[in-house]
N, C-alpha and C positions, 0 to 999 in steps of 0.2 A: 503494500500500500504506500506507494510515494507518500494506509492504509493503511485503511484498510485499510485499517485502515492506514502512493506518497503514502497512509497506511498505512484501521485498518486502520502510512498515510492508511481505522480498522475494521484499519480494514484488518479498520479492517481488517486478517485475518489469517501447511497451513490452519490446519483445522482444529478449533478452538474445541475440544470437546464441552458439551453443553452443563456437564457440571459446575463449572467457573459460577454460572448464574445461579447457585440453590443459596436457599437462604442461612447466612450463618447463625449459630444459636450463642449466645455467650453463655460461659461458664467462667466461674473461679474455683473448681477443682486444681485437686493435685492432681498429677493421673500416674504416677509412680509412686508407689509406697517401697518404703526399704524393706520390708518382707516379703516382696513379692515381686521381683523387678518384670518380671516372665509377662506380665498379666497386663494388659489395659482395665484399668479400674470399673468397677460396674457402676461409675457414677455417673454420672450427665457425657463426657464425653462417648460414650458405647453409645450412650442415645440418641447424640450428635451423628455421629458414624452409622449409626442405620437411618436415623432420620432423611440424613441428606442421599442416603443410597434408595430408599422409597421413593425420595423427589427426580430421580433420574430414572429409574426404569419406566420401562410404558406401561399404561395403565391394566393392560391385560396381563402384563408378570407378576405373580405375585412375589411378595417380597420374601417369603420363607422359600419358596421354588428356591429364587436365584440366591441366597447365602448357602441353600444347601448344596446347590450345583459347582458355586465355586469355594466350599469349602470342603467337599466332598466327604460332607456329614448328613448325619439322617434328619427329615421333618423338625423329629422332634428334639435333637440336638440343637438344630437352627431356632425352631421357637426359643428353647430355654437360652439362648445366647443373644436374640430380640428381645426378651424382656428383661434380662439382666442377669438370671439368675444362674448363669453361668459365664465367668468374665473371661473377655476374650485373651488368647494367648496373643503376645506383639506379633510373631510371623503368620496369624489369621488377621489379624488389624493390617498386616504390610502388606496381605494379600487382596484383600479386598479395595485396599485405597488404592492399588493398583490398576485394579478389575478396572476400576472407576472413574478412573483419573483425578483421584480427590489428593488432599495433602495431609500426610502423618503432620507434618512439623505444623500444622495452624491446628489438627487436633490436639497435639501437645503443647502449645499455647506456648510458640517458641520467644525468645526472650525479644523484649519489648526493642522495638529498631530491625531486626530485621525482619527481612522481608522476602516472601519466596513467588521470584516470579518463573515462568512456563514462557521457555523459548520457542520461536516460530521462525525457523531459518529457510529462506528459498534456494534452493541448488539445482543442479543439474543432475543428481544423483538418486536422491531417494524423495525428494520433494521437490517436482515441477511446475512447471507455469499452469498448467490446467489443474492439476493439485491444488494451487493456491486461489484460483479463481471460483471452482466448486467448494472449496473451504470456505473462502469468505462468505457465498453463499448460503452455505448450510446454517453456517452459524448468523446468517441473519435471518432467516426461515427461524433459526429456535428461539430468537428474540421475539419475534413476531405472534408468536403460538404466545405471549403471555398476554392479561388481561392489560395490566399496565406496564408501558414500557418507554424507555425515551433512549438516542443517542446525542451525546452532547460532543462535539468536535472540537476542538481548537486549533487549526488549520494554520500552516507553516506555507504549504504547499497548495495547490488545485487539489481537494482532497478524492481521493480515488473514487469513489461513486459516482463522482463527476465528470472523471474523462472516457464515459463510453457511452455516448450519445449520439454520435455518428462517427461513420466509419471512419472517416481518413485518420482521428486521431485516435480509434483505438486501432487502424493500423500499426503508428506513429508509435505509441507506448507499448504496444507488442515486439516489435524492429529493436526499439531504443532497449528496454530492460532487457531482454534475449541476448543481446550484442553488446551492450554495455556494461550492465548490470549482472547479468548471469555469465557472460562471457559464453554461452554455446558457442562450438566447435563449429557447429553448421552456418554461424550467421558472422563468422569470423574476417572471411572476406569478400561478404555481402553487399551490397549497395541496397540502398533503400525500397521497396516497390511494394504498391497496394497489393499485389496479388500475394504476398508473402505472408499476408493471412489468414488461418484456415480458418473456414467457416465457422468449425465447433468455438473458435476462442472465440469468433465475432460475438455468438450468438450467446454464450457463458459472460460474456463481457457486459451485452445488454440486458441480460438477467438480473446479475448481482445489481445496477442500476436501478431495474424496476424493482426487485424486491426491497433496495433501501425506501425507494419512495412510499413503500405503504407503513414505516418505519416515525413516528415521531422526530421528531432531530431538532436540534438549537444547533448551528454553526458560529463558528468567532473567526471571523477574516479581515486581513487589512490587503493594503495596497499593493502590498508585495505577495498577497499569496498568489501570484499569477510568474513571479520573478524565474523559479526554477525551469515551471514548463519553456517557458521563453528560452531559459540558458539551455534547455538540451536541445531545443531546434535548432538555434544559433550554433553548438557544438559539433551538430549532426552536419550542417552544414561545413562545418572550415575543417570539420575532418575528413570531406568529402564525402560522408555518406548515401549522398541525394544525387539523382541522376540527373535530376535537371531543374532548376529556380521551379516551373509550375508546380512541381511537386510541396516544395515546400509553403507556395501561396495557398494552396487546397487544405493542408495541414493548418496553416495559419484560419484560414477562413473558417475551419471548423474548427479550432478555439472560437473566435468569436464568435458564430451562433450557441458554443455554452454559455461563453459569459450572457447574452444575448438571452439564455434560456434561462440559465442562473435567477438575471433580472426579474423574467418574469413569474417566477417560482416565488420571489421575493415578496415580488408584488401580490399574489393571490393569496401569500401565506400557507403554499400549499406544495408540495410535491408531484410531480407528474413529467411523465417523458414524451419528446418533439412526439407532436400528434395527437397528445389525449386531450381533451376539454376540461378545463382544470374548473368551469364552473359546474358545482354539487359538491366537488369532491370538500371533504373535512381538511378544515385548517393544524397542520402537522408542522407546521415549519415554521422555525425562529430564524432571524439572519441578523446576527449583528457586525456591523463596523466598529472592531475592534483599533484603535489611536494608543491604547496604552503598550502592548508587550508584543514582539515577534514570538509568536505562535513555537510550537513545537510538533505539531501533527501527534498529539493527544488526545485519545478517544474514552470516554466514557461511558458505560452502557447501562442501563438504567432499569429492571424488571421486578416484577411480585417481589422477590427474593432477597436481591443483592443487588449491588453495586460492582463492576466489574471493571478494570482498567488497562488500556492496551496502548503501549509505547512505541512508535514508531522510530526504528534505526537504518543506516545501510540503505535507504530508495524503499525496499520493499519489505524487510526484516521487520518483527514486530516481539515486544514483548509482554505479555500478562499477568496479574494478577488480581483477585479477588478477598488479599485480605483488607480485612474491613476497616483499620486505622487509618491503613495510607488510602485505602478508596474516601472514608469520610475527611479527611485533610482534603486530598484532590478536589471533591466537589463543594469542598467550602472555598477552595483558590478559582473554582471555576464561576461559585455564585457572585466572589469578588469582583472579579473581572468581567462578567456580565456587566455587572451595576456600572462599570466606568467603560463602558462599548455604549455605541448608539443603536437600537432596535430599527434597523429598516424596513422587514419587512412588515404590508401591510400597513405602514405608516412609514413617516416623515421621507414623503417621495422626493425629496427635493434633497435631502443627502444620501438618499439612495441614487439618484440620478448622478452625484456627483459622485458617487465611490465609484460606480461601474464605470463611468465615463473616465477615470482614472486607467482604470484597469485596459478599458477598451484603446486607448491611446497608444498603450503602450504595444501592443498589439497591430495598430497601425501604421505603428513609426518602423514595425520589423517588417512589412509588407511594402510601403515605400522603401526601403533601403534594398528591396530584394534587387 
C-alpha cells in the first residue's frame, strides 16, 4: 500500500488475518503462578483465549468441535478446559494462539511499552503482487461484515484505494512496484506499456477500490499527498522507462480525473466509483485538509470489537497491530489532528476548491513540461 494501506499506504494490507479485529477483554491477573509455571491460569485470561477464539470461527463451528480438533482431545476434555475447570497447559495455549493467529505475549499482559506488531512483507517469493491485492481485499470484506465500522487514514501518499480507478494508472502502479519496488526478474529490462497488465490484476485492483467504498472512512490529506505519485512518473520517465511522452500524458490524465473524482466524493460526502450515481447513496466519507503534520500513511480500523493499527513502510510493506494502549494513544493523536484539519467534504467548498486546485496544478505543470 504506497497501503493499504502507498499502504494499507492499508492497505491496507499480505493478508491480515481477521483476528486482529476481536474485541480485547482487560484483565489484571497474574497468569503464572510459581507452583505451576506448566499451566495458563484458569483465571480471566483462559477466558480471554476462548472468548476471542469463538469471535473468529464461523458461526456454524462450534467452539468445542474446533478446541477438540486442534487439540486432539475428547468433547469432553475440551468442554472442561472452556469452562475452566481444567487449566490449560502453555504448549495447548501456544497451540491454539497459533491455530488463530492470536498473541500469547498480549494474553500475558507483556510488560507495559512494548509492543507486538504482525509483519506484512511483499516479495517475489512467497508473497506476490496478487497475494497482496486479494489480501487487502479480504480483509476489507471482514471489516465490512461488522455492524459498526470506520477506517481513519492519515495519508503521506495518494493513499492506495485510490489509485485504481482507471486503467492507465493502475497500469502505471502495476509497471512501477513490479520493476521498482519488487524488482521482478521479468520486468527488469522492460519499458513501460499498457498491455503489460493482466487482466486479473486490473480487475483485483478495481475490486479492492469498490469494496473500500462501501467502507466508512475519515481521510487527512494535505498538498503534498499527490508529491510521490508525481516523483515516480517523473522517475519512470528520466530513467527511460516510457516508450514515448503520450504514454506518460495518458498516465498523467488519469491522475487527474482521481483527483477530479477525489473532489467529487468530497463533495457528496460519499464514496463511489467513475460511473455510479453517488445520489441515494449514504454519507460514509470525511475529507479533511490536513495544514498541520506531513502524514505518514497511517491507517486505522475501527469495528464492534477493537481498534486495529496498520503502518505503512518500504512503498508497499505494512505493519500491525491490535494492542489496545498504543491503538487508544493512536486514535487520540488522530482525534487531535482532526480538530486542527479543515472538514471539506460536504462543506466549506470554497477550501475544498482550493486544496484540489492545488493539487491539480501541480499535475499540470508535469503535463506542460512533457
Amino acid at each position: 500500500m504506497q497501503f493499504l494501506l502507498n499502504t494499507m499506504q492499508p492497505v491496507l494490507m499480505i493478508c491480515i488475518k481477521s483476528s486482529i479485529f476481536y474485541k480485547p477483554v482487560e484483565t489484571s491477573c497474574s497468569f503464572f503462578k510459581k507452583s505451576n509455571l506448566n499451566h495458563l491460569p484458569t483465571t480471566s485470561s483462559q477466558d480471554i483465549l476462548f472468548q476471542r477464539i469463538k469471535e473468529i470461527l464461523p458461526q456454524h463451528i462450534s467452539l468445542v468441535d474446533a478446541i477438540s480438533e486442534v487439540l486432539h482431545v475428547s468433547s469432553d476434555s475440551a468442554y472442561r478446559r472452556i469452562r475452566g475447570e481444567t487449566p490449560l497447559v502453555l504448549e495447548e495455549a501456544k497451540t491454539l494462539c497459533h491455530q488463530y493467529n492470536l498473541s500469547l505475549d498480549q494474553l500475558l499482559e507483556a510488560k507495559k511499552g512494548v509492543i507486538l506488531f504482525r509483519d506484512y512483507r511483499l516479495n517475489n517469493h512467497q508473497y506476490d503482487y496478487r497475494q497482496y491485492l486479494q489480501g487487502l481485499n479480504e480483509q476489507l470484506e471482514a471489516v465490512n461484515n461488522f455492524m459498526q465500522k470506520e477506517i481513519i487514514y492519515m495519508s503521506k501518499d495518494l493513499p492506495i484505494f485510490h489509485n485504481f480507478y482507471y486503467r492507465p494508472l493502475i497500469a502505471f502502479r502495476y509497471y512501477f512496484w513490479m520493476k521498482t519496488h519488487l524488482m521482478h526478474p521479468d520486468f527488469e529490462k522492460k519499458q513501460f506499456h499498457f498491455d503489460l497488465l493482466p487482466t486479473d490484476i486490473e480487475q483485483m485492483s478495481f475490486d479492492l477500490t469498490k469494496t473500500y467504498s462501501r467502507i466508512p472512512s475519515t481521510e487527512m490529506w494535505n498538498t503534498e499527498s499527490i508529491n510521490s505519485t508525481i516523483s515516480q512518473i517523473e522517475f519512470s520517465k528520466d530513467s527511460g522507462h516510457f516508450q514515448s511522452s503520450a504514454d506518460i500524458k495518458i498516465i498523467y490524465e488519469a491522475l487527474e480525473e482521481t483527483i477530479y473524482h477525489m473532489q467529487q466524493q468530497a463533495e457528496y460526502g460519499c464514496k463511489f466509483t467513475p460511473g455510479e450515481d453517488p445520489q441515494g447513496r449514504k454519507s460514509n466519507f470525511k475529507f479533511f485538509f490536513n495544514r498541520v503534520v506531513l502524514g505518514d500513511n497511517t491507517i486505522m480500523v475501527i469495528t464492534d470489537f477493537v481498534k486495529a493499527a496498520f503502518i505503512n513502510y518500504g512503498h508497499l510493506n505494512y505493519i500491525t497491530t491490535s494492542d489496545e494502549s498504543f491503538c487508544k494513544e493512536l486514535y487520540s493523536d488522530f482525534e487531535n489532528l482532526i480538530r486542527r484539519s479543515t472538514q471539506i467534504s460536504q462543506s466549506s467548498e470554497k477550501q475544498r476548491n482550493i486544496f484540489f486546485n492545488i493539487i491539480l496544478s501541480k499535475i499540470g505543470d508535469r503535463k506542460r513540461n512533457l
